[in-house]
N, C-alpha and C positions, 0 to 999 in steps of 0.2 A: 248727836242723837244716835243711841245705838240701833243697828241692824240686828237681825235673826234669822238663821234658816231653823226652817222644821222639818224635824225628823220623824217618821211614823214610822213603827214596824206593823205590822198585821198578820201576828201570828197566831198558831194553832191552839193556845191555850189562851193569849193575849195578845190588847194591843199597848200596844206601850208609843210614844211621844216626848220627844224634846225640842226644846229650843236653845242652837245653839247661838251664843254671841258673835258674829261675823269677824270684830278685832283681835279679841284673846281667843275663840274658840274653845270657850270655856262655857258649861251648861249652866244656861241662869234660869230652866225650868225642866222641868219632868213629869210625869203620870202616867201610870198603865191601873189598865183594868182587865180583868178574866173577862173572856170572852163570855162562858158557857152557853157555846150555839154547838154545842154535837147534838145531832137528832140518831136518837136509838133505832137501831137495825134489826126489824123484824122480818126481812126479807130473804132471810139465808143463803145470800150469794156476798157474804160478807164487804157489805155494803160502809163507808165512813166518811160521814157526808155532815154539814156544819150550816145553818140556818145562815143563810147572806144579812137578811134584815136586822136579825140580831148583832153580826158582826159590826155590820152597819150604826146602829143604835150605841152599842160599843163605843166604835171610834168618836162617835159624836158626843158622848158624853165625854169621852178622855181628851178633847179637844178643847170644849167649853170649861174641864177644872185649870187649862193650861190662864195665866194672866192677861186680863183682855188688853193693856195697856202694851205688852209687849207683842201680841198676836196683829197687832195693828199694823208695827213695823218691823213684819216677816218679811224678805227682802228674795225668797225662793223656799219652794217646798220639796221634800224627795220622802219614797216611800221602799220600804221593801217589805218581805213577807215572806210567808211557809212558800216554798217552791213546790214543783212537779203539779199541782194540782189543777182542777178546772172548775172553770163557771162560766155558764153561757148567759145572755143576755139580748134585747131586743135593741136593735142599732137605737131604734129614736126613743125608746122608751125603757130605758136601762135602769132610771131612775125620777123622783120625782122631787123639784125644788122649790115647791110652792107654798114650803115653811118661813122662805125669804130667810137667808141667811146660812142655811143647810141642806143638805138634801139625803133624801131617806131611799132604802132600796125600792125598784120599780119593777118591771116584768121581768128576773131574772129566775135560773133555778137556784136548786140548792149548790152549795159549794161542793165539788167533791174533792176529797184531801187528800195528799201524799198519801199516808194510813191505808186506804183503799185497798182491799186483798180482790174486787169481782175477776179482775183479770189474775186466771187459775195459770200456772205453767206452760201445761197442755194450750190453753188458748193464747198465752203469747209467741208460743212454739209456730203457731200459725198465720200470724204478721208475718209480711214483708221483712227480708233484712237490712237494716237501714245504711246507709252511708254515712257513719259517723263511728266516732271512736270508741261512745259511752251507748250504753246496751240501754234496751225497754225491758221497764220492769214494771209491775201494777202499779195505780196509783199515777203510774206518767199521763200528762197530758194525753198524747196521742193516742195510748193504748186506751184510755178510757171511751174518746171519741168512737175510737175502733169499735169497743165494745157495746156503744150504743146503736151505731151502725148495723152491727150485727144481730141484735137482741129486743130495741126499739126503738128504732127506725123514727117513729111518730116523735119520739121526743126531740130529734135535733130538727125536725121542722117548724117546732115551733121560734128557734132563736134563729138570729144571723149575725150574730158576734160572740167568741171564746177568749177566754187568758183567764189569768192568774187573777187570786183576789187582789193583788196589788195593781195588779194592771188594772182592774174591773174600777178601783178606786182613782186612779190616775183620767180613765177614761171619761169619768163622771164630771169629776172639775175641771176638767179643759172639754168638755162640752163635746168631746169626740162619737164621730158615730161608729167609730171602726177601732180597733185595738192597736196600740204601736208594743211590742216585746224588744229587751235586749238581750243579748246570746246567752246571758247570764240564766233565765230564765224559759228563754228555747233549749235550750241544751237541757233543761230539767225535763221538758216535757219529752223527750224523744224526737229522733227522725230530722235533727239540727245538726248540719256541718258547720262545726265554730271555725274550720280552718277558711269556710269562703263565707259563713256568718249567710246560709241562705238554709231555708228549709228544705227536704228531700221531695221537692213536687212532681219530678217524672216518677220515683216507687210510689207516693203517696194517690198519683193520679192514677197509676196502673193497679191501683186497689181499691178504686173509685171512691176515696176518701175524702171527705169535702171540705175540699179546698181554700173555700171561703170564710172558713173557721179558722184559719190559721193566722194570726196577728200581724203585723208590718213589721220586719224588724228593723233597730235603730241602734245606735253602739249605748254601751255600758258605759254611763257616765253622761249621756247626750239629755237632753229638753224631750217633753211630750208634747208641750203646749204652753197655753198659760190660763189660769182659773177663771170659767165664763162668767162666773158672779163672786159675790162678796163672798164669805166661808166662814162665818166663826169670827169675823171681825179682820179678816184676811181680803186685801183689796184684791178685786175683780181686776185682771191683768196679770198676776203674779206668779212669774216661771215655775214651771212644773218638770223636775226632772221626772227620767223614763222608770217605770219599777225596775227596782234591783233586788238580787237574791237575797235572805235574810242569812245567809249562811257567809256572803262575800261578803255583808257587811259587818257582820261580826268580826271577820277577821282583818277588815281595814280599820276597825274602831281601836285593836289590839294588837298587828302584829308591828312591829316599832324597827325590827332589823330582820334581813333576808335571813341572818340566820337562829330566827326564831320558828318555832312549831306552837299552832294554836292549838288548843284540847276546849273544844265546846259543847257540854253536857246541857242540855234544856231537855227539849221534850224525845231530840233522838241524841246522837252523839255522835262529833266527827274529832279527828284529828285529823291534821293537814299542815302543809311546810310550802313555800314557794317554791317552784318550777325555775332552773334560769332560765333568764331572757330568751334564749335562743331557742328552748324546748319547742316540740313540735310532735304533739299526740300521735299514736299509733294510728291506722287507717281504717282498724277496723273493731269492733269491739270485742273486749276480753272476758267474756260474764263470768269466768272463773274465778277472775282477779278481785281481792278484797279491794287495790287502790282504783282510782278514779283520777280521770285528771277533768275538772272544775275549772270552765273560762273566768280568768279574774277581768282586770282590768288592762286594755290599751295591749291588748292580744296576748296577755301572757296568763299561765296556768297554775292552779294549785294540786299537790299531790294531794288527793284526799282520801281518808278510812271514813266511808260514810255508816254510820253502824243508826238498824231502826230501831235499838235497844238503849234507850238512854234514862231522864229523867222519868219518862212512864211507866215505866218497868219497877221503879220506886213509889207509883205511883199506880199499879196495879197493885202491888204487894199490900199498899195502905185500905186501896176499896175490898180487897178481900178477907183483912183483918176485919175492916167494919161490916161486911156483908153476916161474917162466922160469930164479933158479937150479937149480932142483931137476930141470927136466928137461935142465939143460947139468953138473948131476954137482955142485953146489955149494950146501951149507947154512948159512945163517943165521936164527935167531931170529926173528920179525916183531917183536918189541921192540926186537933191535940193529940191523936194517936201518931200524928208523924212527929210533933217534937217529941214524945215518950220515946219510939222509939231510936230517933238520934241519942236521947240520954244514957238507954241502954247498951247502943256499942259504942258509946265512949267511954263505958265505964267496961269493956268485953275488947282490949287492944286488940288481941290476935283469936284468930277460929281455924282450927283444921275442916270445920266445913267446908263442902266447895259446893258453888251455886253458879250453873254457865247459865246466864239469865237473858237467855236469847228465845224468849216468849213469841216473836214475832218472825225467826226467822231473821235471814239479813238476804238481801238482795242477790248477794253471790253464790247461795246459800241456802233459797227459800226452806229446805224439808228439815233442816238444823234447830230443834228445837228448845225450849229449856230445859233444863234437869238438875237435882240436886245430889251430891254424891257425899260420903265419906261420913255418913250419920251415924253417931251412938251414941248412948243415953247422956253422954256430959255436954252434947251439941246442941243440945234442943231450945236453948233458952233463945228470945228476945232477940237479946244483945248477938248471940254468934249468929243467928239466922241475918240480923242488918248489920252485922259487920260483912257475913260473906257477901251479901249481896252487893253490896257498895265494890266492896272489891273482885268481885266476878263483870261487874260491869267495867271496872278498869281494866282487866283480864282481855275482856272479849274486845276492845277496843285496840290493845294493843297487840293482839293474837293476829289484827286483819293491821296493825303498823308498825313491827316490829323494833326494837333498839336498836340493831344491825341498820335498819331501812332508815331511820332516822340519825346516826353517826355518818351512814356514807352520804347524808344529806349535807353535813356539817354541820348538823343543828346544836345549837351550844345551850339553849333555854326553850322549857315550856310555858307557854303562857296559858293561865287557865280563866275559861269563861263560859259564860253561862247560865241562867235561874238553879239546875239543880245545886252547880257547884257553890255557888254565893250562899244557898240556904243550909248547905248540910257539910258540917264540918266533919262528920266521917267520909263525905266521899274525898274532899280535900286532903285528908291525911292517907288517903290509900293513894290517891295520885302522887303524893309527894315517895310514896312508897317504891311507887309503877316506875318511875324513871330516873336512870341515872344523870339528868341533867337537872340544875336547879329551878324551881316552878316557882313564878311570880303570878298573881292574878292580874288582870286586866282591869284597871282603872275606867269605870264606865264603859265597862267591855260589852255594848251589844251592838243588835243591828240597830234601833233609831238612831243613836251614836257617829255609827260607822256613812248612814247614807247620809246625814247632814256634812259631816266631816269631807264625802268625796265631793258634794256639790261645793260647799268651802273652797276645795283643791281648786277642782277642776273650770271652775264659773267664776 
């Protein structure tokens, strides 16, 4: 009788889901579905926050299209998701399972996501400096807390448990009252030494920052628990590895040899290479610095270009198209206007435009905004406006990880992965363009992938 672990991502635009076969390791199911939980920010402290219950309702529907015959004998479950972000929750009341068989969100808030700009420069300028290698930037865990702290106070009194949506989902089917995090995912929020894998609690205390919101941590790769009830047809007992980052499992679903570089385009865009063994992070953090070094697995590091300009940036250009038909009296889909325009720059190879389509700022970076340069009347079309873009977005990704940085790495192959990359074959040909080494894509390259894969490994 065959076994299966499940794989769940629970990400920013999606959740996605597989089952992989325990023997061959080979996916005998799959399913993802759009989240659409962003709730619109009318609050002008540029606010980016995403409905829990809807996320919730999500995964529960991308659960039950998975085969109930095989969800039977799932033999271990692992989850990972959008990192840096927060959701608080009430220890005994986080959620509610008296669907029998599932369970739905309970007294939580809203999700607040990486995305998140309330935390301004100026106010992270006035945090604590942390004892860690990787800097706070909005959107992190901690900084967000901070900012509640600071602005209202009321609201964190109402919860007594914090993490990650992955974690929040972790905590629910193993019946936990308290949150367990791995470095993987403290290190996103801030104020995390990976090199002793403990939170900063003497700064964190000396800024009366509470304390009790900070999750237990556990290594990357380790058990949370095991599921307090049945799930989906998922027996009640059934190991729960700890959440892991959607970004680390991306790139264990895909990177095959040390000296391969992963390029993953979704909804941001990193590029990244292994660390050797022995590497050992800087002591203190470089905000200048476009790379990052990312706790992988079993204490060792990824070099990483974390850039917050990726697939959405593809993905503002398309709502703005449709925003400008719709106020000249003209409607199309945001689905059919994004395959039009694929067809138009593959039919438009090359464009002297140039588009730095850094819309959002980048972390190392915040005041760096977009701009379009080199326009005259023969530039205007369609085609050269989504061919530059696609390739301004390969541009700024590789501006923060240069070919120099990647040769003295020994990297010999890019592997390319991703939703934007799998959907759009001009940004493919511009990445085959971007690097002098040959680009394969990744075979089932995501994060549900990558975290059933390490429970596989490692359990």
């Amino acid at each position: 009788m065959s076994t299966y672990i499940l794989g769940i991502d629970v990400g920013t635009t999606s959740v996605k889901a597989v089952l992989l076969e325990t023997g061959s390791r080979s996916v005998a199911a799959s399913h993802a579905l759009t989240t659409t939980s962003d709730i619109i920010d009318n609050s002008g402290i540029k606010a980016k926050e995403q409905h829990t219950g809807q996320i919730i309702d999500t995964l529960n529907r991308c659960i039950g299209l998975l085969p109930g015959d095989k969800l039977q004998h799932v033999s271990s479950i692992g989850l990972s998701g959008q990192m840096h972000g927060v959701l608080f929750w009430k220890g005994k009341g986080g959620c509610d399972w008296s669907n029998r068989g599932f369970f739905t969100a309970g007294d939580t808030s809203q999700l607040i996501t990486w995305q998140d700009g309330r935390c301004s420069s100026h106010f992270l300028s006035s945090l604590p400096k942390p004892d860690s290698h990787l800097s706070v930037a909005t959107g992190f865990g901690c900084a967000t807390i901070f900012w509640y702290m600071r602005h209202r106070p009321e609201f964190l009194e109402d919860f007594t448990v914090a993490g990650t949506i992955q974690d929040y989902v972790v905590s629910m089917l193993c019946g936990l009252d308290g949150c367990v995090m791995t470095p993987q995912n403290a290190a996103s929020w801030g104020f995390f030494n990976t090199s002793s894998n403990q939170w900063n609690i003497d700064i964190l205390k000396g800024a009366s920052f509470p304390l009790h919101l900070l999750p237990q941590c556990v290594p990357s790769g380790g058990l949370a628990g095991q599921t307090c009830s049945d799930w989906h047809g998922i027996p009640a007992g059934t190991p729960v590895g700890a959440a892991l980052g959607d970004f680390q499992c991306s790139v264990y679903s895909c990177m095959s040899a040390r000296t391969d570089a992963v390029l993953n385009i979704s909804t941001s865009a990193q590029l990244t290479f292994a660390m050797p063994a022995d590497f050992k992070p800087p002591a203190s953090p470089q905000p200048a610095s476009s790379i990052s070094y990312f706790p992988y697995f079993e204490d060792s590091y990824l070099a990483v270009a974390a850039s917050l300009n990726g697939g959405n940036v593809l993905a503002t250009f398309v709502e703005m198209l449709t925003a400008w038909m719709k106020e000249l009296g003209a409607e199309l889909s945001d689905s059919c206007l994004y395959e039009k325009l694929i067809h138009c720059a593959l039919n438009q190879e090359t464009s002297d435009l140039r588009v730095s389509p850094t819309i959002l700022g980048e972390r190392h970076n915040p005041l760096c905004l977009g701009h379009v340069t080199n326009i005259s009347p023969t530039n205007l079309s369609l085609g050269h406006l989504t061919r530059a873009l696609c390739r301004g977005v390969l541009d700024n990704i590789t501006s923060m990880m240069p070919a120099e940085c990647l040769q003295q790495a020994g990297v010999c192959r890019i592997v390319g992965s991703g939703s934007a990359i799998a959907r759009n074959e001009v940004l493919r040909q511009e990445v085959e363009k971007a690097f002098p080494q040959p680009v394969v894509y990744g075979q089932n390259a995501d994060s549900a992938v990558g975290v059933a894969m390490v429970l596989c490994d490692l359990h």
